[in-house]
N, C-alpha and C positions, 0 to 999 in steps of 0.2 A: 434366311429368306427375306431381311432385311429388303426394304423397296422404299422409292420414292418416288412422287408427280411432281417433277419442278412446270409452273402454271406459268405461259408467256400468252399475256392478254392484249392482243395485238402487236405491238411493239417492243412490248416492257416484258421483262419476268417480275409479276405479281402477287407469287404464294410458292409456296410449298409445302404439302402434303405428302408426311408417312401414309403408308401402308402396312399394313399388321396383320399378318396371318390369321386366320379365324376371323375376319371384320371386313366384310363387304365396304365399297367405296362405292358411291352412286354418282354420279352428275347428272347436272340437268338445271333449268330455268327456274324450278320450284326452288321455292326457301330452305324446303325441307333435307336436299341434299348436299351429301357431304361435300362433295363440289359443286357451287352453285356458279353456273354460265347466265350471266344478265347479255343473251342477243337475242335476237328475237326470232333466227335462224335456230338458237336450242329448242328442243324438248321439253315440256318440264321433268320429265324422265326418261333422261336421253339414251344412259350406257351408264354401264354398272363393270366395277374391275376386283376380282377377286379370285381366290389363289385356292391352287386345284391339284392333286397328283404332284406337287411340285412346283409347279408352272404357275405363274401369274397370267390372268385372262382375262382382253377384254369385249365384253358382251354389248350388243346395240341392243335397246331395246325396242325393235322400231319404231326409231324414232323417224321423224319426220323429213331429215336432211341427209340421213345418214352419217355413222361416223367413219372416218379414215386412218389405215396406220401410213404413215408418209405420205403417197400420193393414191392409194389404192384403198377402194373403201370396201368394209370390210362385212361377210356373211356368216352370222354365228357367232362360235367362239373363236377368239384370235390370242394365241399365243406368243406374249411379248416377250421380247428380247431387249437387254439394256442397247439404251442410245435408239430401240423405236421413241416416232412422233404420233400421241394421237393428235388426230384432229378432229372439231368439234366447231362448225361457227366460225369463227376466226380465231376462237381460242386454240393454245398449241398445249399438252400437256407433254413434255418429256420424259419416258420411262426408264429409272436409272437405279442402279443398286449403289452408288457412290454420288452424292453430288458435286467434286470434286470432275466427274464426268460430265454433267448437265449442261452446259454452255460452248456449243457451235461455235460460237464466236470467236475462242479463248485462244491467242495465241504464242508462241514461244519462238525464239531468235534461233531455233535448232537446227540443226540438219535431220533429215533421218536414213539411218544406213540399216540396213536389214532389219533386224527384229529389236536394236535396241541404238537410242539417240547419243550417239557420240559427238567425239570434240567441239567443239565450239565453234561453232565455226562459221558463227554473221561476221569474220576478222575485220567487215568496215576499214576505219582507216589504219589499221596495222597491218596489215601487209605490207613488207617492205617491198618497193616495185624497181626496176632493172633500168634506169635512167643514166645510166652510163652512155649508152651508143656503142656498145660494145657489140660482135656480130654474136650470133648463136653458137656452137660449139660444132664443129664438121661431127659427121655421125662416125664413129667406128662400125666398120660392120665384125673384127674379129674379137667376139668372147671369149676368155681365158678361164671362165670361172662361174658356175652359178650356184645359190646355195639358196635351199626352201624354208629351213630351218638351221638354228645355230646350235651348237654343241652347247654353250655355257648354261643356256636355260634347260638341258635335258640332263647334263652328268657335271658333277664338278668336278675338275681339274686337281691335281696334283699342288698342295703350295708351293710348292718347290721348283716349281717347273715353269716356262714362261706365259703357258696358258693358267695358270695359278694366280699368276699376278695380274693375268689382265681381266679372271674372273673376280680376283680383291677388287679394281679400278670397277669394274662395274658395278658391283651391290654399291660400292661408295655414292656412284653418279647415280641407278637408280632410287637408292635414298634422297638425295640431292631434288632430283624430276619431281619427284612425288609432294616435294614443298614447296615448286612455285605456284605463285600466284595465277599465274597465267600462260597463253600461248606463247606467245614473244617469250617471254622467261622461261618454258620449257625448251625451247629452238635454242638460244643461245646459249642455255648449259649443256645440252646434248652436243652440240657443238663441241664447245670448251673440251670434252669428255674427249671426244672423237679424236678434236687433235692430240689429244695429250697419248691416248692410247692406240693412234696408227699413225702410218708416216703421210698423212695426207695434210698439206697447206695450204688449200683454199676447201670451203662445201659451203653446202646449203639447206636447208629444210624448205622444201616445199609441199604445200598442200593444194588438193584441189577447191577449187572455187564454191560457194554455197549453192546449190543447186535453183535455187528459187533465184538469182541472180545472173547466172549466168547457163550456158547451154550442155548438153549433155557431153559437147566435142571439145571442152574449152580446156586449155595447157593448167599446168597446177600454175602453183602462184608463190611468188618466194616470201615466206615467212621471215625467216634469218637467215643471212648469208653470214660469211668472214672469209679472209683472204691474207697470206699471209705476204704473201709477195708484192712485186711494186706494181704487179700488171692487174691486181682488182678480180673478181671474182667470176668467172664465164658459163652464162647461165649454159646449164641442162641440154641436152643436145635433142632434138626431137624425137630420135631414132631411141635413146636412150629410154626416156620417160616413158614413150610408150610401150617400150617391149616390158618393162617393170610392173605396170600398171596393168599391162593386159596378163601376163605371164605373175605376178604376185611372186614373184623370184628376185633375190639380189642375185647381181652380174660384177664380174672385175674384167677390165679389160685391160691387157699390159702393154708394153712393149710399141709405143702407137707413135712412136717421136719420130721413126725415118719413116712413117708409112700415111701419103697424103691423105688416104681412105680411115685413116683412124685419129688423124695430129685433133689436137685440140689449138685454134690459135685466136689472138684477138684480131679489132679492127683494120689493127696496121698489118695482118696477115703473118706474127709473129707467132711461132711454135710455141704452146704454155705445157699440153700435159704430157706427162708421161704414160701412164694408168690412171686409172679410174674407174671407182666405186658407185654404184647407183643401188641402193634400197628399199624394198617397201615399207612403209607405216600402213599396219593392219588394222581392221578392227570388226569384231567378227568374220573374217577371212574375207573382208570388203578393201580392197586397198584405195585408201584415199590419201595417199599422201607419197612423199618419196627423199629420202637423204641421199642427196649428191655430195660424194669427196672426189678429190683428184689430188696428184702430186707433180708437181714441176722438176722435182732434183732428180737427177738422173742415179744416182747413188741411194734413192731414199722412193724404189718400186714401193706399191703396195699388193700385199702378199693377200694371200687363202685366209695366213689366220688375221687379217686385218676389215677383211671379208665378214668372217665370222663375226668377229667385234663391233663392225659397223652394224648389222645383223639383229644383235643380242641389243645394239642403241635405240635400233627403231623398231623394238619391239617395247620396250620401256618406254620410250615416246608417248606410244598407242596408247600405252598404261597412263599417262601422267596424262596426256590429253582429253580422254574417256574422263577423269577421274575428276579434268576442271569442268567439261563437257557437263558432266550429274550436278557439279556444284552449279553451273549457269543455269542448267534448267532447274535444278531446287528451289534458287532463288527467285528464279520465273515464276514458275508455279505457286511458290510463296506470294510474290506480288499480286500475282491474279487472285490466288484465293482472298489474299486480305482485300483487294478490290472489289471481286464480288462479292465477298461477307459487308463489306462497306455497303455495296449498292442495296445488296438484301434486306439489310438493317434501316437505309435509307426507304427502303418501298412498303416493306412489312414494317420495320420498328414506329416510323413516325405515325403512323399508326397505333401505335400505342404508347407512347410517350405523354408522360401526364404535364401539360405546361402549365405555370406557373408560379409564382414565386411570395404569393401572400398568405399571412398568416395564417388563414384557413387550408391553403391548399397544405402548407407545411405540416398545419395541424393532421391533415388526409396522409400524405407519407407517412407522418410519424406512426400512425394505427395502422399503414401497409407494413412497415416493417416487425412492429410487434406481432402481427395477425400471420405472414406470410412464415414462419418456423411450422408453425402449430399445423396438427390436422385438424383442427376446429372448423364446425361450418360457418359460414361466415353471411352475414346479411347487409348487404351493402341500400340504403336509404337514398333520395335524390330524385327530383325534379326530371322530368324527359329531356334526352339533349345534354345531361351534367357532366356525362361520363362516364356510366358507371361502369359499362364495359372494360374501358381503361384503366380502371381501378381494379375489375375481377383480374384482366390480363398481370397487373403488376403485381399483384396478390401472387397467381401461379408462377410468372416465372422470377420471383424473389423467395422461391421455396425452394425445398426437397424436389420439390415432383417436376421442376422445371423442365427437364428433360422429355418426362413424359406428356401427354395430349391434352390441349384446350381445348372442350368440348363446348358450345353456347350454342344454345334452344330457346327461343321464344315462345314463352309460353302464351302466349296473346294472339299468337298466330294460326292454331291451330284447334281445331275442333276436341272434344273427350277422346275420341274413339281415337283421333289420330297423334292426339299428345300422347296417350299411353301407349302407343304402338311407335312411334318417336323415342317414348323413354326407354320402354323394356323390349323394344322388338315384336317381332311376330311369325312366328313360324309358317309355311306356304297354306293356304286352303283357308286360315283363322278367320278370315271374313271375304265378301264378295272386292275382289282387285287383288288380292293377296297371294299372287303368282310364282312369289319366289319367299325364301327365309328372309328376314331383316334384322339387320344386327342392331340394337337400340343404344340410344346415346350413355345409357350407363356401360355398357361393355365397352364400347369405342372411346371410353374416358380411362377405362382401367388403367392405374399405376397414376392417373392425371387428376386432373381438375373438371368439374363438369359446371358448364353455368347456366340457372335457371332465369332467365331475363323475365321480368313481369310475372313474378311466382302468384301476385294478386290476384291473377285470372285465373288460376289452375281449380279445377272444378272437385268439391268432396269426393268423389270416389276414387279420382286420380290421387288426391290429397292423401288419404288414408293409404296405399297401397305407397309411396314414395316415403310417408313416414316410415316403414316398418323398413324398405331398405335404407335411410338414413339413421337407422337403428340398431344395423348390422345385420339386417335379415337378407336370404337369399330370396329373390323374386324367379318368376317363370315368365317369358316370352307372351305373349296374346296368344291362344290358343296351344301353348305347347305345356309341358308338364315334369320337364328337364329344371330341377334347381340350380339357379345362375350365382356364384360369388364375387364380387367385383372387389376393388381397394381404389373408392374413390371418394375425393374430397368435393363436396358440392358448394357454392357461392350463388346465394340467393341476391335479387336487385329488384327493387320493386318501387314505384314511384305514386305508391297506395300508402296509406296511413294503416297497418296491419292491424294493431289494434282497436280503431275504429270498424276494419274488418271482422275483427273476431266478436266483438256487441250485439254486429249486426246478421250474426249467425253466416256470414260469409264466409268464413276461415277459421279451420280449426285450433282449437285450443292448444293443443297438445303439441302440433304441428307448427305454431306460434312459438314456444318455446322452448321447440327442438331446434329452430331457426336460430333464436335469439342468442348465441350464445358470443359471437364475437359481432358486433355492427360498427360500420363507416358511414358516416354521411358524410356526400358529395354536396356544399353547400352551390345552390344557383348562382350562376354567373353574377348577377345585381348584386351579392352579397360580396362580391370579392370583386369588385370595381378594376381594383390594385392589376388584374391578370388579362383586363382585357384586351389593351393593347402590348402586352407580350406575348397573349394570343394571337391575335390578328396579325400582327408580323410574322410569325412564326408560320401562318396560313398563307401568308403576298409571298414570302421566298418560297415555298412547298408549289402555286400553283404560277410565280413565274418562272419556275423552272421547268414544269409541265407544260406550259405555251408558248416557252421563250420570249412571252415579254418582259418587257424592262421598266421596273417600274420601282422611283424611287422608294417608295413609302407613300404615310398617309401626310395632307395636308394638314395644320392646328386645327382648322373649321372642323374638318374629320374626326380629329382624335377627339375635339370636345364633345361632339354630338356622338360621339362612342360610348362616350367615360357618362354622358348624361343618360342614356337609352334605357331601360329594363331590363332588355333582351327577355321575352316571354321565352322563346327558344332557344336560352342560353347557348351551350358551348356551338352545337348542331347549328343555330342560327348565322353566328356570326361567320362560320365557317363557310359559309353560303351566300353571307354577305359581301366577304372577302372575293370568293369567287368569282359573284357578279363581278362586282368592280376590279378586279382584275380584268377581266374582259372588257368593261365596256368604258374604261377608264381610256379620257384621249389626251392626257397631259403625262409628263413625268410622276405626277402624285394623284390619289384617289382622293376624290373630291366628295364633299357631302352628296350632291348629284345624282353622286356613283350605287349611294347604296340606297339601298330598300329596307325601310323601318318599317315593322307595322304598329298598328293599331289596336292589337289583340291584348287583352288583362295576363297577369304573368297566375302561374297554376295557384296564388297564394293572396290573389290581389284581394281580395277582403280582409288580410290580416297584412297588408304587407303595400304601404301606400307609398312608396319612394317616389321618385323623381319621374314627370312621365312626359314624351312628347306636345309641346304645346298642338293642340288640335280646335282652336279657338279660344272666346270668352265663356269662361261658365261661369252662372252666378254662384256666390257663398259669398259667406262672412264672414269677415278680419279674423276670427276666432277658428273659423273651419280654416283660414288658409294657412295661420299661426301651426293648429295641429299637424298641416299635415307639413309644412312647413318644418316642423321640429323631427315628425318621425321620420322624414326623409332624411336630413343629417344623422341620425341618429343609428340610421339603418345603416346608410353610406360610410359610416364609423365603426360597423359591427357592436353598436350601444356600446361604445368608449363615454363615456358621460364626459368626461375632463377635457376630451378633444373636441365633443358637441358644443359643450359650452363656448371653446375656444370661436368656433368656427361661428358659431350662431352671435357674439359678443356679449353673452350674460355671464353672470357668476354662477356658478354648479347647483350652487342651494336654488337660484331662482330656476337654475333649469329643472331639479328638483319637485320644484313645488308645480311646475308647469307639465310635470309629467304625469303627476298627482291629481292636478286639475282635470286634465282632457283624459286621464284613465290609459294613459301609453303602453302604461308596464305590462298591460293583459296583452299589450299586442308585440308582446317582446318574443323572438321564435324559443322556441326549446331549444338546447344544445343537446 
């Protein structure tokens, strides 16, 4: 009962969401839901999708707009079927057991003939086309011969005998079919085959035309012809083609040289055939295609068993054609999927790609990949805006459990009642609103990762009840009495000083330490100078490719008031800044202009005095401006001493004794 919501927000496909048996799925405007819709057309509990008898269902909660499955909106419970659309706002959610189905869009150069896509047949510019000026072939109306089926494929023949040899001649040629490469390659070895094993001296393979191209009444189209004679090869006669086509029978017709109703002749109104062969190429008892032989020598008719042979050709054909047919579309299919795994990666991944490349942030992977093996809980440190998100996501999917579900709850966002009814669920009736069961974010993590965003705010009685399932204990629902066991790794982020917390009687002790056991700090943007503009690029190509503007990059004036800035709102800011000026930028490059600095202290500015936008004169003294002066290199270096001095022009000991002086070292961060 595998399921999925592939999510198109607006234009774009923008997520994708499993479904999981036992785990209600909600949507809606609120934060709180597993799919959250930002229009203002949603709910904030809009519809709920959840698996029943079987059946996947999805329920409206009367909500306000109503939801829709395709174009028809919907009363009740609605049972979905793969390839329904919900609709929702202008969001589109996709419902699919395969995402390999999810995308309308997706297309392939195929044909399709009954119940399953055969030969290849966008032929483009291989078809070989009839540019001789040669006339069409007068129709025979006398058939000598029709055959439904061939004898070689149902009984084998005798060795010995001359149906013997000309069932040896065929396994040879279709072993032969089954290795070309292609259309055109299967046509002119069938050929080669043909002649060798009947008396016919000119044919042809024709197929019909790709249906998306051409009309339902249109003549087949000559694949490979050959001709042995000097008069060149005389297409198909119409009378021919179409009794084969319509009728899925090969026909021989003999004897046609004195008889003007059956001659075959060219331009110059010269006698060619004697007899002649027409067959179908089958495929699922669809005939799309047709082998023309014929023979000129009057001494070299073609017979019943030549009939047969040609017969047992174009069925092998069908074979080798179907067979490139699977390989075109494989490869199709192949492309598209790696195309949209590409785009997926592009919409969802850059989203969580940790950019850059200084030694702090190297120092941050290097603690994701030690951290990311282990089930250890993990407590990731950092400034709002750092990332940490991006770091819990790389933590899960550089693990084990990668496979399984990314859970992330803000804990800052929600009341007691409704963080613990968020975490463990709640069964229907447990409190006033509580209409239905609710599956809490530790079960919809199960097998996964769960992340507690701003675990600083979670309040002691929540505190205490989340320690003991971090402890291995089973917890119960909000009002229910059913013990729950889950197998989930939790990743705590919090941009509190915890310990400072726990002094202050704000956070439990025990629950401090149950935390503490693997930590990442995310240092602030200011501290990694090195990444800003590897960021901010990274952000101008991300959102001109979202607006289609074209925009080369930043101006120097730009990059420097970048590299000088604070960013109080580290990564979150500039990301924002980027934005604007991508928009409002009316040159080739984003101009200082463009962006918007503010003026706000960064979350550490009483310990942490770097570089700050000039905002006038303020008075101080050679001494105050030295200090801050010094700690601003010093910070901008990650307190490199050797490099501060460099930059500052003293000797080490004198930076030394100047660090001594003004008391820096107390304002040195912790690692």
């Amino acid at each position: 009962m595998l399921a999925y919501l592939v999510i198109r927000d607006g234009t774009k496909w923008s997520d994708v969401f499993r479904l999981v048996p036992g785990k209600m799925a909600t949507v809606g405007r609120a934060p709180t839901n597993q799919i959250v819709i930002k229009e203002e057309q949603a709910s904030r509990h809009h519809a709920e999708i959840f698996l029943t008898e079987g059946n996947w269902m999805v329920r409206d909660l009367e909500s306000r707009n109503g939801t829709a499955v395709g174009n028809e909106r919907i009363r009740g419970d609605y049972v979905l079927k793969p390839g329904d659309v919900i609709r929702i706002a202008r969001t589109q959610l996709a419902f699919v057991h395969d995402l390999s189905h999810a995308y309308e869009d997706s297309t392939t150069n195929q044909v399709q003939w009954g119940e399953e896509t055969a030969v290849g047949l966008e032929l483009g510019g291989q078809l070989a086309s009839d540019s001789s000026g040669t006339s069409e072939a007068i129709e025979p109306t006398n058939i000598t011969h029709r055959r439904g089926e061939t004898r070689y494929l149902s009984s084998l023949p005798d060795s010995n005998s001359s149906g013997g040899a000309a069932a040896a001649r065929l396994f040879r040629l279709s072993f032969e079919l089954q290795k070309q490469p292609n259309s055109i390659s299967v046509a002119n070895k069938a050929l080669a085959g043909l002649f060798d094993g009947t008396n016919a001296d000119a044919g042809a393979v024709l197929l019909l035309p790709n249906k998306k191209s051409a009309g339902s009444g249109s003549p087949p189209e000559i694949l490979a012809s050959r001709s042995d004679t000097i008069h060149g090869y005389q297409r198909v006669s119409k009378f021919l083609s179409t009794t084969v086509l319509r009728e899925g029978e090969a026909v021989l017709a003999r004897d046609v040289q004195d008889d003007s109703t059956l001659a075959i002749r060219d331009s110059k109104g010269l006698i060619q055939a004697n007899s002649v062969i027409c067959a179908p190429i089958r495929v699922r008892n669809k005939t799309v295609g047709i082998l023309h032989l014929y023979s000129t020598i009057q001494s070299k008719l073609l017979t019943p068993d030549d009939l047969e042979f040609t017969l047992a050709v174009a069925d092998n054909v069908s074979h080798a054609l179907r067979t490139i047919g699977k390989q075109q579309k494989l490869t199709e299919d192949l492309k598209t999927q790696s195309h949209e795994l590409k785009q997926l990666r592009q919409q969802l991944g850059v989203e969580s790609e940790i950019i850059g490349s200084s030694q702090a942030m190297i120092d941050v992977h290097q603690q994701i990949s030690r951290a990311a093996p282990s089930k250890a809980t993990v407590l990731i440190r950092g400034e709002s805006g750092v990332g940490k998100e991006l770091v819990a996501r790389s933590v899960h999917f550089s693990s084990p459990r990668a496979k399984g579900p990314f859970v992330c709850l803000n804990c800052a966002a929600l009341s007691e009642t409704l963080l613990e009814s968020e975490l463990f669920g709640h069964e229907k009736g447990a409190f006033t609103g509580a209409t239905e069961r609710k599956v809490g974010k530790f079960e919809s993590a199960d097998k996964g990762t769960l992340m507690l965003d701003e675990i600083g705010e979670m309040s002691q009685a929540v505190q205490s009840k989340f320690l003991r399932v971090l402890e291995g204990h089973p917890f119960e629902r909000v009002g229910g009495n059913k013990a729950i066991d889950v197998d989930v790794r939790v990743i705590a982020a919090t941009n509190r000083d915890l310990e400072k917390e726990v002094n202050k009687g704000n956070f439990r002790r025990d629950l401090f330490f149950r935390l503490l056991v693997v930590e990442i700090y995310v240092p602030p943007l200011r501290k990694r100078f090195e990444d800003v503009v590897e960021i901010a690029e990274h952000f101008l190509t991300k959102f001109c490719q979202e607006t289609g503007r074209k925009i080369a990059g930043f101006s120097p004036a730009t990059i420097t008031e970048m590299q000088t800035y604070r960013w109080p709102g580290n990564v979150r800011e500039l990301r924002n800044m980027v934005e604007r000026g991508v928009l409002l930028a009316r040159g080739n490059y984003i101009e200082p202009e463009d962006l918007t600095l503010s003026n706000l202290t960064t979350a550490s500015e009483s310990q942490d005095l770097g570089p700050r936008r000039s905002i006038g004169y303020q008075p101080m003294s050679l001494a105050d401006m030295e200090k801050q002066h010094i700690l601003a290199t010093l910070t901008s270096t990650n307190w490199n001493k050797s490099r501060s001095a460099t930059i500052l022009g003293i000797e080490r000991t004198t930076l030394d004794r100047k660090i001594k002086r003004y008391e820096l070292g107390e304002l040195k961060p912790e690692k």
